[in-house]
N, C-alpha and C positions, 0 to 999 in steps of 0.2 A: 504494500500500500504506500501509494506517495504521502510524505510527510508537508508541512508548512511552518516554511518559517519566516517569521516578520522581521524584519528590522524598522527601530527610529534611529532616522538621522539618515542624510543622504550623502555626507561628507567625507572625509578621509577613512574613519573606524567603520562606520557603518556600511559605505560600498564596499571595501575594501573585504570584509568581511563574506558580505555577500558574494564576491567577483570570487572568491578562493575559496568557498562553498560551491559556486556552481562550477568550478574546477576540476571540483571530488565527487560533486554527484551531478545527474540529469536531469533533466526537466520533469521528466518520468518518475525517476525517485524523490525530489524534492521541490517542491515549489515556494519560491522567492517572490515576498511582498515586501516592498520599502519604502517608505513612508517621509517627504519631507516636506517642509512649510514654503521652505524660498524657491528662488525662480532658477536655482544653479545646484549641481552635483559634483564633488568629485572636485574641489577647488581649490587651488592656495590662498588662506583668509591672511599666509604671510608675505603675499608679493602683494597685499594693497597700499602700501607706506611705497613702495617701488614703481606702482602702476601712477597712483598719486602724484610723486614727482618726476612720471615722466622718463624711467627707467625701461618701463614693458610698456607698449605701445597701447594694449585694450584689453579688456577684462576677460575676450577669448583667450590670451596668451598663458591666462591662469587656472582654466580648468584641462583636469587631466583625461574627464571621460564625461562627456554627456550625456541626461537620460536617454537622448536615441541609440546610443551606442550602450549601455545601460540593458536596454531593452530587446536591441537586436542580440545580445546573449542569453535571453530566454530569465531576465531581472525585471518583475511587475514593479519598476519605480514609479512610484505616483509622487507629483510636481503638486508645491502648492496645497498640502493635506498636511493637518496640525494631526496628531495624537493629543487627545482632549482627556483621554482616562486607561487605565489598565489595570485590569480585574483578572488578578493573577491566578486565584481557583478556579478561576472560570476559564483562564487560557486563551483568554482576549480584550483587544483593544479594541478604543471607541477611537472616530477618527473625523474628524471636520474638513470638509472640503471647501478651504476659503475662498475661492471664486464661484463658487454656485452656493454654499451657505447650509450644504445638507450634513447630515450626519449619520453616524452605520457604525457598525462591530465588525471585525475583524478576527477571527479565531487563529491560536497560534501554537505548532504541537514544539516549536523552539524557537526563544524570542530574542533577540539584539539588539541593547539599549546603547544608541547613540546619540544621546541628545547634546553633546556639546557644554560648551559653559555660555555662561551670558556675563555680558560688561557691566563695571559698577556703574552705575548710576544714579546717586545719590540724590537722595528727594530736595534739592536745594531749590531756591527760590529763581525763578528763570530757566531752569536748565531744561524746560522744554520750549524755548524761544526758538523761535526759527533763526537757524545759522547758529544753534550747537550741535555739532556731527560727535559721532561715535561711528567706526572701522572695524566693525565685527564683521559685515560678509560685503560681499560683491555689491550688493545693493547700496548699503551704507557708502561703499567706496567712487559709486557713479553720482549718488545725491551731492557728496562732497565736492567731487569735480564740477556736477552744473553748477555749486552755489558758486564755485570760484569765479566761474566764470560770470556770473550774473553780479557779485558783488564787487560794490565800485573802490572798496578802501582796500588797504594793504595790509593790516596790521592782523597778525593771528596770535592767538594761545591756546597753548597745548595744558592742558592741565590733567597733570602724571606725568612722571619721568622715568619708568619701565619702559621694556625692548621699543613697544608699540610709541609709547611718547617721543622717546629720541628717534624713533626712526621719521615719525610724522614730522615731527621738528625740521628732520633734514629736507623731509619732501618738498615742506610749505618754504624751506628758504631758498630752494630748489627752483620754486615758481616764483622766486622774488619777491616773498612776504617779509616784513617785521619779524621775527617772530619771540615770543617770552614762552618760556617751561616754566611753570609754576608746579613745586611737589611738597609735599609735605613731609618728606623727610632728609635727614641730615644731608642729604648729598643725589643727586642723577644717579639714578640705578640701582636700586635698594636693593638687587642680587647680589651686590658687591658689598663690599666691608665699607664704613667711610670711608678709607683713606683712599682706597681706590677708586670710590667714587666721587671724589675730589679731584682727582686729575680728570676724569671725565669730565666735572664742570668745569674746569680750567681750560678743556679745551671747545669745548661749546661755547663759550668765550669770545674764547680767540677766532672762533668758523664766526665771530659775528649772531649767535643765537644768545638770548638774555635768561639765564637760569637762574631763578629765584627758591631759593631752599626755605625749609620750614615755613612753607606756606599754605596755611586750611583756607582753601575756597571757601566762601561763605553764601554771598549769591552770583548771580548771573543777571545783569545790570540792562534793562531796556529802556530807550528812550523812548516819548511822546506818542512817536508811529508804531510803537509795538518792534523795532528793529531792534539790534544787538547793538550793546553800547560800551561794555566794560566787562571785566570781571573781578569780582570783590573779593578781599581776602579779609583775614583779620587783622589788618597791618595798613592794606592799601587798596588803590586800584589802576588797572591797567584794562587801558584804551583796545578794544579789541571790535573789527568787523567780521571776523568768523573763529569760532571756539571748537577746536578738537580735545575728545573728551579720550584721555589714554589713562586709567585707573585701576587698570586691570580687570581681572575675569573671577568669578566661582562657578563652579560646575551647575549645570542646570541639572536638579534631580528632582524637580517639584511633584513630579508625575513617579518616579522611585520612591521620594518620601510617603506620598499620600497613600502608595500602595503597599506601604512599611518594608520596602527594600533594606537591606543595612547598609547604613552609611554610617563617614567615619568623621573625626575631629572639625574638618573643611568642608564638611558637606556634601564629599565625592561618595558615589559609590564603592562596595569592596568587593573582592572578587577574590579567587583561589590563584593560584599559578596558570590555571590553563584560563585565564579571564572568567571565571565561572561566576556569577555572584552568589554570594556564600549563604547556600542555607537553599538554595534551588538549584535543581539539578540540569532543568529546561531555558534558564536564564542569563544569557552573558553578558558583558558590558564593557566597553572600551571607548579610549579617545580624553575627552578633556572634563566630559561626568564622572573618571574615575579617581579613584589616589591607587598611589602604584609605594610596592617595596624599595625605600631608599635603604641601597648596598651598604652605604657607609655608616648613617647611623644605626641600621635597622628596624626605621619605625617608617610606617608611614607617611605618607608625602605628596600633598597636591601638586604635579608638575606637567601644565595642558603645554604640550607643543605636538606640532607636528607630524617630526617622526616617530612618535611614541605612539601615537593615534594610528598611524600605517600598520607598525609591527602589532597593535594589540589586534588590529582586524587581523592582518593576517594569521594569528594564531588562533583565533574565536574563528574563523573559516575550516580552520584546521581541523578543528574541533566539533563543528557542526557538520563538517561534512564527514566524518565515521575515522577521521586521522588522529593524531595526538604532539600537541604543541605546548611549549608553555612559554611566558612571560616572566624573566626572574626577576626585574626589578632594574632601577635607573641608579645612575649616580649625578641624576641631575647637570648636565652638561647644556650648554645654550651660549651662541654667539651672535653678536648683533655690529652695528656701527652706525655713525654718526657721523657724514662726510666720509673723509681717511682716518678717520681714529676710530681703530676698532676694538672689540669688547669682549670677552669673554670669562667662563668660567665655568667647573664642574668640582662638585663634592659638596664639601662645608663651610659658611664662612662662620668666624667666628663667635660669633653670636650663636649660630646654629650647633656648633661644637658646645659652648656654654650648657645649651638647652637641653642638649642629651647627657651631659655632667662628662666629658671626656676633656682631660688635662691633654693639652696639646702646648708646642712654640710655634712661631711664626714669625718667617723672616720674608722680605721683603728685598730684590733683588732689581737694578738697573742693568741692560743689555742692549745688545742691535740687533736686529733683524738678519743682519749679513755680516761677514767679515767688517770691521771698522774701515779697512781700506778702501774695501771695495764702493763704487757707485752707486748711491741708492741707498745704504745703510740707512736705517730708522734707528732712533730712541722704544725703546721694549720696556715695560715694567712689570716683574712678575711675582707674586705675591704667592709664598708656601705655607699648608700649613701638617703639621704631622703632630700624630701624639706622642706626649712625652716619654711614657716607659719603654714603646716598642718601639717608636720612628714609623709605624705605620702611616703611609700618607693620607690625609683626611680630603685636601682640598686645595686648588689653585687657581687665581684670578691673573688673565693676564689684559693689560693694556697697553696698545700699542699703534704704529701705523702698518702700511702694507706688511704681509706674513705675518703678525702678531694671533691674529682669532684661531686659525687651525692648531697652532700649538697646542692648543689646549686638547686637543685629542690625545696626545702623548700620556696626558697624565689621565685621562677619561680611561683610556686602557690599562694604566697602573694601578688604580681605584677600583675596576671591574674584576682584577686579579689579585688585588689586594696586595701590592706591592708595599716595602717599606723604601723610604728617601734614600738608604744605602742600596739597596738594589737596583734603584733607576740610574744610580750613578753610573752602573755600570751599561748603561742600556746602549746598545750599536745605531745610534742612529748618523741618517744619513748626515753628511758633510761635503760642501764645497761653498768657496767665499762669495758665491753668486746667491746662497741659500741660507748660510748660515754663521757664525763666529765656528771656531773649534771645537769651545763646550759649546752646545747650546743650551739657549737662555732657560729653560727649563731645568737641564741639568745643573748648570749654575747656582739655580736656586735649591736644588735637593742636596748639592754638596755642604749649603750653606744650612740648610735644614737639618743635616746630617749632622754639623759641629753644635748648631743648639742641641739637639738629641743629649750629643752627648756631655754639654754643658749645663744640663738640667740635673744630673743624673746625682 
């Protein structure tokens, strides 16, 4: 007998998912419903800071697979349909068709919950004035562009200064906007420690972007006609004729909770190793509604990106279609940039180290990108951190210009193996003065890591 299975969400976990299901089984054994609200499938919601400023040419450039191509694989993707309710004894969902306004159930013998997360958006006074945008999907990304175009001033603010902030930041100065970062914490980029996110704002700076720290937005400032005038903080205001909203994400699980899914600290869903969520057998769940196993502390951890969303479908495919996959968990890895200065990092900062009670040192290292002789050499700065008794490495931030962000793979692979800062020392990696100094600037820093170690001791 053919089976059904539903999917919510039509994006990276959820088709993904379905595409590596219908892989492993046939139309014949399994049939494939999936269910999404917006007008796109299958899309990068991270090249819209890119498409924005004019990087990728149009919003086609960013989807990977269409619902017609979707569907010419024998996947019932249905465009434009909310899931409104899921009645899990029952082994089905309710489902709204927002362009005609009808509603129906849906039965499901194995269901895949991808519903994404949703942007902060704080109930502040304005912040549904026409000409404040939020960059969650494609749509959001095309509204932004007509407003640009239709509005007559220059001045923007970004308020947040996460991946999404600095990258918007870069786009809007990209189209020769003003532009002010307003965030409310110490420093651009609260993935980072301050002090490396102080060089960020130093160099946001210097690109000409105005980064204003410890700033709580308070309202959203309209004049006479109802248009956008300012944005208020608890301190000041700053002149603005279009507001980008970058404050980050939490997972949408409203439709998990109501159906008393388990969810965890962050309000992600949980799930087993093979993406299962825990406590149903017929239930899996991937993408940016979930929290996944952090390696390094071993607790729990909200971290929506991307690739994490591909590989969780692709394992919940594995798995629905009669295969056996699993997901072991992240060590939080994420690169970004802002013009030519670019950002990264993977593991723990110290704060985060703090919070799971692990005694760690932390050095802090200056480098180039290439032999110092050579052409093109950049300023690198890389930040280690390892725990005290073993030297086990916890975490490493780097900032820097060209060749700076992928370094951090180096140690994203040490962290997954669980390497201590004496063993990376000894790591083979490649070398030539077009690519690299001798040590490179990572290893630099684990040698340095290496003598705290043993000056803790």
């Amino acid at each position: 007998m053919s089976e059904r299975l539903v999917v919510i969400g039509g994006d990276a976990a959820g088709m993904s998912a379905a595409s590596q299901a219908r892989r492993l089984r046939s139309a014949g054994e399994l049939e494939i419903v999936a269910f999404e609200r917006g007008h796109f499938s299958s899309y990068s919601a991270c090249g819209i800071p890119y498409w924005v400023g004019g990087d990728v040419g149009a919003p086609a450039e960013l989807i990977a697979r269409s619902p017609e191509e979707h569907r010419a694989r024998d996947i019932d993707l249905r465009m434009r349909t909310e899931v409104t309710a899921l009645d899990v004894p029952g082994q089905r969902v309710r489902h709204r068709d927002l362009e005609a306004g009808t509603e129906s159930w849906t039965g499901f013998d194995k269901l895949v919950i991808a519903t994404g997360a949703r942007p902060l958006r704080p109930p502040l006074p304005g912040i549904d004035a026409p000409g404040v945008h939020g960059v969650q999907t494609l749509d959001d990304g095309q509204a932004l562009l007509d407003a640009l175009e239709r509005t007559p001033g220059r001045r923007a603010v970004v308020v947040g200064a996460g991946y999404i902030g600095v990258e918007m930041a870069e786009a809007l100065l990209a189209r020769g906007y003003e532009v002010t970062v307003l965030t409310r914490g110490e420093q651009p980029m609260a993935t980072l420690d301050p002090d490396m996110g102080r060089l960020v704002h130093r160099a946001m700076d210097g690109l000409g972007i105005r980064t204003v720290a410890s700033a709580e937005v308070t309202k959203i400032l309209t004049g006479d006609d109802g248009r956008l005038r300012a944005v208020a903080t608890d301190a000041a205001e700053y002149p603005a004729d279009v507001v980008v909203l970058g404050m980050g994400v939490r997972p949408e699980t409203s439709l998990a909770r109501a159906a008393g899914l388990p969810l965890g600290t962050s309000g992600g869903l949980l799930t087993d190793l093979a993406m299962r969520v825990r406590g149903h057998g017929n239930i899996w769940a991937g993408g940016d509604c979930v929290e996944v196993l952090d390696l390094v502390s071993g607790r729990e951890r909200y971290v929506p990106l991307g690739t994490h969303a591909n590989k969780h479908g692709q394992v919940i495919g594995a798995n629905v279609g009669g295969g056996y996959a699993t997901f072991p968990g992240v060590v939080g890895t994420a690169v970004s940039k802002v013009c030519d200065l670019e950002i990264a990092r993977t593991g723990l900062r110290e704060k985060d180290a703090r919070e799971v009670g692990l005694r760690y040192v932390a050095v802090t290292i200056e480098s180039t990108s290439r032999a110092g002789y050579y052409p093109g050499a950049a300023p690198m700065t890389v930040k280690m951190l390892a725990e005290r008794r073993t030297g086990r490495l916890l975490g490493v931030q780097i900032v820097g210009r060209e060749g700076a962000a992928k370094r951090v793979d180096i140690a994203a692979v040490a962290l997954t193996a669980g390497m201590t800062v004496e063993s990376m020392t000894a790591l083979d990696l490649g070398y030539a003065p077009p690519f690299s100094p001798v040590w490179d600037p990572v290893l630099v820093a684990a040698r340095k890591a290496v003598a705290a170690v043993r000056a803790a001791e």
